[in-house]
C-alpha positions in Angstrom: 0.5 14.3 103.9 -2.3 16.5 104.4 -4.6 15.3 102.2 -4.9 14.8 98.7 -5.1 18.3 97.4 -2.0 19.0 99.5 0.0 20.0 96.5 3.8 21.6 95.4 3.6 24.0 92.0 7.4 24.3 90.7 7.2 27.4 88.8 9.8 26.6 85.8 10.5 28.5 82.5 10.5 26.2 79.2 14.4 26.4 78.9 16.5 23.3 78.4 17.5 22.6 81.5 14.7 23.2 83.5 12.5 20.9 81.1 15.3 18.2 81.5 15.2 18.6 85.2 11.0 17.9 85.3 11.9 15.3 82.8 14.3 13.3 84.5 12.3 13.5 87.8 8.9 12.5 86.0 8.6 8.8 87.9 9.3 10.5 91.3 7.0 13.0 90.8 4.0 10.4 90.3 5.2 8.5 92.7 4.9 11.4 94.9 1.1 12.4 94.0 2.1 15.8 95.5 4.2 17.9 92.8 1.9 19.9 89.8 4.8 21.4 87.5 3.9 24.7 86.2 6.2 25.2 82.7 6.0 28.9 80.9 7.2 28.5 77.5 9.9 30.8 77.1 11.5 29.0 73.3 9.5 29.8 70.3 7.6 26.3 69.8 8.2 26.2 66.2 12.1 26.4 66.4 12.6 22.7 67.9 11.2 20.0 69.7 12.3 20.8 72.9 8.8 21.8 75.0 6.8 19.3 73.1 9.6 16.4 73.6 9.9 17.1 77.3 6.2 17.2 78.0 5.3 14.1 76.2 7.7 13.2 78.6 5.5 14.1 81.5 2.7 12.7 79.5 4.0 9.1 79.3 4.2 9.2 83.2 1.0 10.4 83.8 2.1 13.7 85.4 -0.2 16.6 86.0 0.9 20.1 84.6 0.1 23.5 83.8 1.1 25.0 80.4 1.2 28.8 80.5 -0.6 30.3 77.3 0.1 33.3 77.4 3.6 33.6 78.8 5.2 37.2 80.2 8.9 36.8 78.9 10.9 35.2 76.4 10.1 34.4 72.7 6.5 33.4 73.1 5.9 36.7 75.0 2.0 38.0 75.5 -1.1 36.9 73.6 0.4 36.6 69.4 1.7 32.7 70.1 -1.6 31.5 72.0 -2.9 30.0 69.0 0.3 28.6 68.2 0.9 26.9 71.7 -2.9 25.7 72.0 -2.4 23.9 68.4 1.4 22.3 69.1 0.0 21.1 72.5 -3.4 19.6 71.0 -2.0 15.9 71.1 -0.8 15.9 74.8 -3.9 17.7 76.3 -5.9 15.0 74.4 -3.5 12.3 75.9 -3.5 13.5 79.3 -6.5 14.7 80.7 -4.8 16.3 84.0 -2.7 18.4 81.8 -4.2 22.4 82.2 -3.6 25.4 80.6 -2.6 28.3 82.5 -3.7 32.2 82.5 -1.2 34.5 83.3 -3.5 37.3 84.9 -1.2 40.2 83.4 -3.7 43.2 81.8 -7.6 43.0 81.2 -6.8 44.0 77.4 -4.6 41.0 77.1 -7.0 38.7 79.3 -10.1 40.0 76.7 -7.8 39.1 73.8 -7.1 35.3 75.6 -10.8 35.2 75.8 -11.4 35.4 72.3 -9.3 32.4 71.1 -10.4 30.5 74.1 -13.9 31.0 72.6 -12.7 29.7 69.3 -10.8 26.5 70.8 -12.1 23.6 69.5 -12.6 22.4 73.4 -13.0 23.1 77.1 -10.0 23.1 78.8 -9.0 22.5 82.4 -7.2 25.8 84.1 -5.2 27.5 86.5 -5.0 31.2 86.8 -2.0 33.1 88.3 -2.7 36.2 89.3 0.1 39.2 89.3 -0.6 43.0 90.6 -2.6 43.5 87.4 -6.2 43.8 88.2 -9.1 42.2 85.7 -12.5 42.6 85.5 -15.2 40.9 86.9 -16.8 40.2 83.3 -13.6 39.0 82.1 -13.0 36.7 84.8 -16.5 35.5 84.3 -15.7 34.8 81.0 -12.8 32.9 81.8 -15.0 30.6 84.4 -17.9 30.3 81.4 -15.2 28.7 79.0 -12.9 26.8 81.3 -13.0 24.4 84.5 -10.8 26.7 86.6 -9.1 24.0 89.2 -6.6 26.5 91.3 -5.6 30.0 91.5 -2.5 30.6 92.3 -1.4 33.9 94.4 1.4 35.5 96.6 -1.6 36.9 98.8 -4.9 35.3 98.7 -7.0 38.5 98.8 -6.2 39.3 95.1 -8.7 35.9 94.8 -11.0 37.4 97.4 -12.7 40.2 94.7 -13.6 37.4 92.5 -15.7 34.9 95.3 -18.3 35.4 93.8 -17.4 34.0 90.4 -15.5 31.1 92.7 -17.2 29.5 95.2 -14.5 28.7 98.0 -11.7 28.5 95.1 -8.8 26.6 95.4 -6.0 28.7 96.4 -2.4 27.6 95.9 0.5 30.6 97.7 3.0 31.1 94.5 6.3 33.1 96.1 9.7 33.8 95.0 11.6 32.6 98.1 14.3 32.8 96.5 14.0 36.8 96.1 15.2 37.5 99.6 18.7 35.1 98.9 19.3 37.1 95.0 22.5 38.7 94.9 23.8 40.9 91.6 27.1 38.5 91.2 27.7 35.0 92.2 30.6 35.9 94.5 28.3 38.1 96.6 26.8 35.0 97.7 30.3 33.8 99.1 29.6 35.3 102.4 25.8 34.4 103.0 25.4 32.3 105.9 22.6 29.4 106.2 19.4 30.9 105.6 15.4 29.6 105.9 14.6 29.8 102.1 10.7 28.9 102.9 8.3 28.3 105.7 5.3 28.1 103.2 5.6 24.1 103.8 4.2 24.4 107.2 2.1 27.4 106.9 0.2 26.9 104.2 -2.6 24.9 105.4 -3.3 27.4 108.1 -3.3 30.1 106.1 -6.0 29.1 104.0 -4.0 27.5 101.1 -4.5 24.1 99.2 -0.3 24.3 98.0 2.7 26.0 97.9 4.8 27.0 95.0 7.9 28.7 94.1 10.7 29.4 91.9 13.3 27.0 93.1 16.4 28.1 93.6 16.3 30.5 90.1 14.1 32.6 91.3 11.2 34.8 89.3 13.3 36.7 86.9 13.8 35.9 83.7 17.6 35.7 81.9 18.7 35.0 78.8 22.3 33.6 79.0 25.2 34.4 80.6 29.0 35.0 80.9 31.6 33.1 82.4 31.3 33.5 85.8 34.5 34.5 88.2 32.6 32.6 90.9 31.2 29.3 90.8 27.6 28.7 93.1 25.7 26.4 93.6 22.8 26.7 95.8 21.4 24.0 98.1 18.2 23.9 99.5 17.3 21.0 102.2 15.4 20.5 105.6 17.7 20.0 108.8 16.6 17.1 111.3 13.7 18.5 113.9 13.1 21.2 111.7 10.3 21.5 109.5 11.5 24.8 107.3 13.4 24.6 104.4 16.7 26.3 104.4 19.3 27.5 102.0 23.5 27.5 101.6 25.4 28.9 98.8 28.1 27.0 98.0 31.0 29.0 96.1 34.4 28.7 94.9 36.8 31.4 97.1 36.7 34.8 94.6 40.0 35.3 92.9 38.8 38.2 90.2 38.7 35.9 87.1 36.9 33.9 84.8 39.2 31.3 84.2 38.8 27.2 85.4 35.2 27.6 85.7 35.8 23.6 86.2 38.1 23.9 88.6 36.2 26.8 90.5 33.0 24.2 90.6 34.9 21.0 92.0 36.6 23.7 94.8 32.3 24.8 95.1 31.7 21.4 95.3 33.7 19.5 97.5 32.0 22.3 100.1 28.5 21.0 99.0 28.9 17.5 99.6 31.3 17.8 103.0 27.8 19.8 104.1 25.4 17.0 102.9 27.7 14.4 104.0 28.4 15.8 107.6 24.2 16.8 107.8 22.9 13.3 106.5 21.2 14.9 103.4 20.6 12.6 100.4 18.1 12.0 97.1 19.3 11.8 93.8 20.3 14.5 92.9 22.8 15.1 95.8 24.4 11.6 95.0 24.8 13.2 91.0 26.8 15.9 92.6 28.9 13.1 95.0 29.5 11.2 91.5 31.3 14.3 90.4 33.4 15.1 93.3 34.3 11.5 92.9 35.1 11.5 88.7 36.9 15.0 89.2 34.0 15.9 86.6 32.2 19.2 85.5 29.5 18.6 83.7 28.6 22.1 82.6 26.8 25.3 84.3 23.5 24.0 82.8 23.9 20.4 85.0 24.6 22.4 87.8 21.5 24.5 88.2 19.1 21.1 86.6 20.5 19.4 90.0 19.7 22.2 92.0 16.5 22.6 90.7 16.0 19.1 90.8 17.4 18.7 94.7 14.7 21.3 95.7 12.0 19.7 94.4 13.4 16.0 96.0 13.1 18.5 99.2 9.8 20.0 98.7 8.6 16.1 98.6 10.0 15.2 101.5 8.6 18.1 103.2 5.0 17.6 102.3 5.6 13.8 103.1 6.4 14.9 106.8 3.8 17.2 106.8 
């Protein structure tokens, strides 16, 4: 590894699944020392236990992570639930001191508003800011350094950080891309005839860039959607790192398109059986790839939710093996 700031930020939204996948990878992400999960809570906090549940998770194993306060989408949307979210999450950030909040750099009239409830918080809190096209102030930004320990800044391109050197002496700079922007298609069975692809370099670059980490968006992407339909074609898309090559690439796995909606099931174990003849003939394995053997093996679909929680959670198992061979 590269060091110990060498880091991986998996972007995730606070849905079910992706909590459940960050969950149910919590011991190999301390074990790993190299993955700092970024959650944006997307649910409204008072209508279950869902965020809270899954990051006491994360708390029990002693695993870093960033806690958007001001998220951009969803029900908790902009600067009204900040309170809210600071108060719910009181007990964890008093139980886990590596837990941070994160600023969504979005507008400098929502960053001002931030800054007033930060100043009324009854503590200092650790943060990381992500920064967006929007551009902010110098005084707000040195308001946000006066009332929190900034610990990274996260960026597509580290000269939006560059303006504000001056505030940050030699900040921490994390790259934070959608990778998976260049592999979006409208409808699943446009993905039928993509060919292997390199999803990411930004494992081996990073460091000579200038960076401290890489993030991303796993195999989701940046954009946000609420729900779905049935879909006429089954995907399932599979990151991983050939031998002798350091990139990470990408296949999309898919049922052949027949025009309708019906035996999603069926459609996923035809989607499958491609996915696992791949890993099996390449070598590829972690947990998550032998879930997705297990069902091939039961004849079992465990529902379009499982699907992309094992795809998120085989990117990650991927993004730890590349820092590992870094």
């Amino acid at each position: 590894m590269r060091g110990a700031t060498t880091m991986y930020f998996p972007y995730l939204r606070g849905k079910q699944f992706e909590l459940l996948a960050i969950k149910e990878l919590a011991p190999a992400i301390r074990a790993s020392g190299a993955v700092h999960p970024i959650i944006e809570p997307v649910r409204d906090i008072d209508a279950g236990p869902t965020l809270l549940r899954n990051l006491a998770a994360l708390v029990e194993h002693r695993v870093a992570c960033t806690v958007i306060i001001n998220p951009r989408v969803g029900d908790m949307r902009g600067v009204s639930k900040t309170e809210n979210i600071l108060t719910q999450l009181e007990p964890l950030f008093a139980a886990n001191r590596s837990m941070r909040i994160g600023v969504l750099l979005t507008s400098e009239q929502e960053i001002r508003q931030l800054i007033a409830i930060l100043a009324r918080a009854s503590r200092r809190y650790r943060a990381d800011l992500i920064y967006g096209t929007a551009v902010v102030s110098e005084d707000s930004m040195r308001r946000l350094a006066d009332l929190c320990d900034v610990d990274m800044h996260l960026a597509e391109d580290k000269n939006s950080v560059r303006r504000y050197r001056s505030l940050f002496s030699r900040p921490p700079t994390a790259i934070l891309r959608d990778s998976f922007a260049k592999q979006k298609q409208e409808r699943n069975q446009d993905y039928y005839p993509l060919e292997e692809s390199i999803f990411t370099e930004d494992n081996i670059f990073f460091a000579e860039d200038g960076y401290q980490g890489f993030g991303d968006y796993q195999t989701i992407g940046e954009a946000f959607k609420e729900g779905g339909t049935m879909p006429r074609v089954v995907a399932i898309h599979l990151t991983y790192q050939r031998p002798r090559e350091e990139a990470i690439f990408i296949r999309h796995f898919c049922s052949t398109p027949n025009g309708s909606s019906a035996d999603t099931a069926g459609k996923y174990l035809e989607a499958l059986s491609k996915l696992v003849a791949f890993a099996n003939g390449s070598g590829l394995s972690n947990p998550a790839l032998d879930t997705f053997r297990s069902h091939l093996d039961k004849q079992s679909f465990p529902g379009l939710g499982v699907i992309k929680k094992l795809s998120i959670q085989n990117h990650i198992h991927v993004a730890i093996g590349a820092l590992k061979d870094a």
